[in-house]
N, C-alpha and C positions, 0 to 999 in steps of 0.2 A: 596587769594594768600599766598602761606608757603614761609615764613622766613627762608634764606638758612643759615645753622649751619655755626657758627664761627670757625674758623680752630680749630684744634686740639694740633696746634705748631705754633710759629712764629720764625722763623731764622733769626737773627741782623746780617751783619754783616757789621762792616767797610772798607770803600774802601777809600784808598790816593796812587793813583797813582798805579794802580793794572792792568794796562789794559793786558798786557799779559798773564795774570793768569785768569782772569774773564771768559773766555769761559770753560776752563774743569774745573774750581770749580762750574760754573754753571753744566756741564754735571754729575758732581760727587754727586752734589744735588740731585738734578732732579733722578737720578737712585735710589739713596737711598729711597726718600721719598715715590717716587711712588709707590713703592711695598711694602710698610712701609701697616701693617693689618688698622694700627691706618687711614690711607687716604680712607680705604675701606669708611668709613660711616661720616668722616669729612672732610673737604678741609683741606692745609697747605698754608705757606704761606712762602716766602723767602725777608725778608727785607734788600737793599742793602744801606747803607746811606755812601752817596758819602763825601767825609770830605775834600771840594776842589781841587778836583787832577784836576792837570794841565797837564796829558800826554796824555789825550783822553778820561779816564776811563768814564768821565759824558755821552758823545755821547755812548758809547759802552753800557753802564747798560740802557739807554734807549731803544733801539733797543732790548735789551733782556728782557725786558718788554711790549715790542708790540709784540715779537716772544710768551710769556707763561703768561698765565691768573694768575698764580700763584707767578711770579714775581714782585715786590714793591721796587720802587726806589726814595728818599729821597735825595734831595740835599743842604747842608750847604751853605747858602755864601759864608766861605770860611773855612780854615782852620782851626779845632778849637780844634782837638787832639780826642783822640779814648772815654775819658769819655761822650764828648757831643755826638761824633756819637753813644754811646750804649745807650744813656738818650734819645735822635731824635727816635729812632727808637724803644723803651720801650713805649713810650709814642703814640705811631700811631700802636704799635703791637695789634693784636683782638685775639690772641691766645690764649688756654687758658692756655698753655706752653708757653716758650720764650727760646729760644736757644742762643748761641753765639758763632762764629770761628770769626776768620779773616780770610780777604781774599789772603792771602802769598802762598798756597798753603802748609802752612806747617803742615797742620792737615788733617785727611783723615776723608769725613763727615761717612762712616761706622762707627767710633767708637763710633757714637750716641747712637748707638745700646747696647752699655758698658754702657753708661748711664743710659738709659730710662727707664731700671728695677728699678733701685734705687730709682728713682722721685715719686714714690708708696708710697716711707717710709717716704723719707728724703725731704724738701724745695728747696733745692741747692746741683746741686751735678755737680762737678768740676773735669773735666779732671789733671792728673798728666802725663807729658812728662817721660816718662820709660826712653826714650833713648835720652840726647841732642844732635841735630845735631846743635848747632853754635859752634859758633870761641870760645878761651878757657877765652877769654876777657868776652864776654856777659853772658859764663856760671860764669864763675867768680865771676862777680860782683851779677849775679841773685841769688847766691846762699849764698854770706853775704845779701843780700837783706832781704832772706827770713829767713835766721837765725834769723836777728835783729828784724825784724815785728814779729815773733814768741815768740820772749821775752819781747818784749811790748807788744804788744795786745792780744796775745794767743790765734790766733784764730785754732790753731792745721792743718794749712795747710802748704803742704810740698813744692807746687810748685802753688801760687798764681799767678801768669805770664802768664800759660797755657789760653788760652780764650776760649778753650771747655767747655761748662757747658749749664746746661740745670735748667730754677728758674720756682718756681708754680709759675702764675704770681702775687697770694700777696705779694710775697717777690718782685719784681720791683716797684709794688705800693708804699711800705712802705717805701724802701730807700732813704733817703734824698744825692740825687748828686752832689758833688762839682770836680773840675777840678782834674786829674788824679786819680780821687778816684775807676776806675775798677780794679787800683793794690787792694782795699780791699773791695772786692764785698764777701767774706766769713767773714770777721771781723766783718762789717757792719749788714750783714744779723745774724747773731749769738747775736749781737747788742742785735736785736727786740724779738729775743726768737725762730728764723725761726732753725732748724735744717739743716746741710752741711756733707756731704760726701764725698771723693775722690777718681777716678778710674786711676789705670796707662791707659795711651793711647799712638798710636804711634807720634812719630815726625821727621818730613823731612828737609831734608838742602831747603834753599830756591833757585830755579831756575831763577827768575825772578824779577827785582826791586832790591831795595833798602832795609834794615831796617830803621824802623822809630825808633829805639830807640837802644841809646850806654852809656858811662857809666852813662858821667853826666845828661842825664833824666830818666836813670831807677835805678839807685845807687843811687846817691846822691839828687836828686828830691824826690825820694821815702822814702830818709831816714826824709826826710823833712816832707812831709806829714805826717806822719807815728805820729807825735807829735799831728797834728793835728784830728787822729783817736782817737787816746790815751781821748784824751781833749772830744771829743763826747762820748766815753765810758762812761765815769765817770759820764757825765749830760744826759746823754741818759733818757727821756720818756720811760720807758716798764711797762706797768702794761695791765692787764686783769681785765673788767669790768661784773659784773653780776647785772642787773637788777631785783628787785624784783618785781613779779607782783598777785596781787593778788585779788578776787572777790572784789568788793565794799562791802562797810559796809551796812546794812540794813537800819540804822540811816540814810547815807547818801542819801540813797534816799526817804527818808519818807517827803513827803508832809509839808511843814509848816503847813496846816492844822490839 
């Protein structure tokens, strides 16, 4: 009996309270992947980790999970914020890629496509929003965000916030996750020695729901953590190990005799 290949990709994304958006981000999946060359000879897999929503979302990503084999749904207890839903769903991914949107509808899964050349070269490679579609508040504040993270950590990213990105999956292995630590999923990885890249991509106003994050958790939260990144840099583990190996000695094996 042959052992059927492990996907090719696994797509994370987090879901809190998404229910009106779930159906065409699923159909906008589903169109892309399927005719993606890469599904010709591997499966894919679309992981949805539900991060406690309380508006139906949980009933709805099941039922889209008995509708397609390719579907994979994950549910928190309860709410625990978007770093634990991307670590849940890293952690149960088989892919030998791993992906990341949210599910707001504010990214279009086509610009995968901008990606997935890169992943060739580079460990990480991370969407950049060309055009921002929020309010001038969120841009605002994201954009002293990324300034300030840029002069501490230097991890040379323009717009760390975007959640499009595509990691080999050593790079999700290696990263040690603490709570809102996806704001530095390029810092982190740069960390260990992994290589990161950046593509403009499109982005949409959001139709549907809520935002989950305003000044004070993505400003002032971030400026927070941001110390604690700082602090891991400097004691960070990196090194590369070579083993020497070599024939035995002849002595060594010669008989006490």
């Amino acid at each position: 009996m042959s052992i059927p290949p492990l996907p090719w990709i696994s797509v994370v994304i987090p879901i809190k309270d998404e229910r009106d958006n779930i159906p065409l981000l699923m159909s906008q999946l589903l169109k892309f992947f399927d005719v993606r060359p890469e599904s010709k000879t591997a499966p894919f897999e679309l992981m949805f980790v539900d991060d406690g929503s309380t508006d139906g979302s949980e009933s709805l990503l099941d039922e889209c999970m008995r509708q397609s084999e390719v579907v994979r749904v994950i549910h928190l207890d309860h709410n625990h914020g978007q770093t634990a839903a991307f670590d849940a769903g890293f952690r149960q991914a088989n892919g030998e890629l791993i992906a990341t949107m949210d599910g707001d509808l504010q990214y279009d899964p086509n610009d995968f496509a901008k990606l997935l050349p890169l992943i060739k070269e580079f460990d990480l490679v991370c969407g950049r929003r060309a055009a921002r579609h929020d309010n001038m508040v969120r841009r605002w504040s994201s954009t002293i965000a990324n300034q300030v993270r840029n002069w501490v950590v230097h991890d040379g990213i323009a717009d760390t916030g975007c959640s499009l990105k595509i990691f080999r999956r050593a790079v999700v292995e290696r990263m040690p996750l603490f709570k809102n630590m996806h704001r530095f999923f390029p810092a982190v990885a740069k960390m260990y020695g992994f290589t990161v890249a950046e593509v403009p991509v499109q982005h949409f106003p959001r139709k549907h729901g809520m935002s989950k994050y305003g000044v004070g958790n993505r400003l002032f939260v971030g400026l927070y953590d941001l110390f604690a990144v700082r602090w891991m840099q400097k004691r960070c583990l990196n090194y590369q190990m070579r083993e020497t190996k070599s024939p035995q000695s002849t002595e060594c094996q010669k008989s006490d005799g």
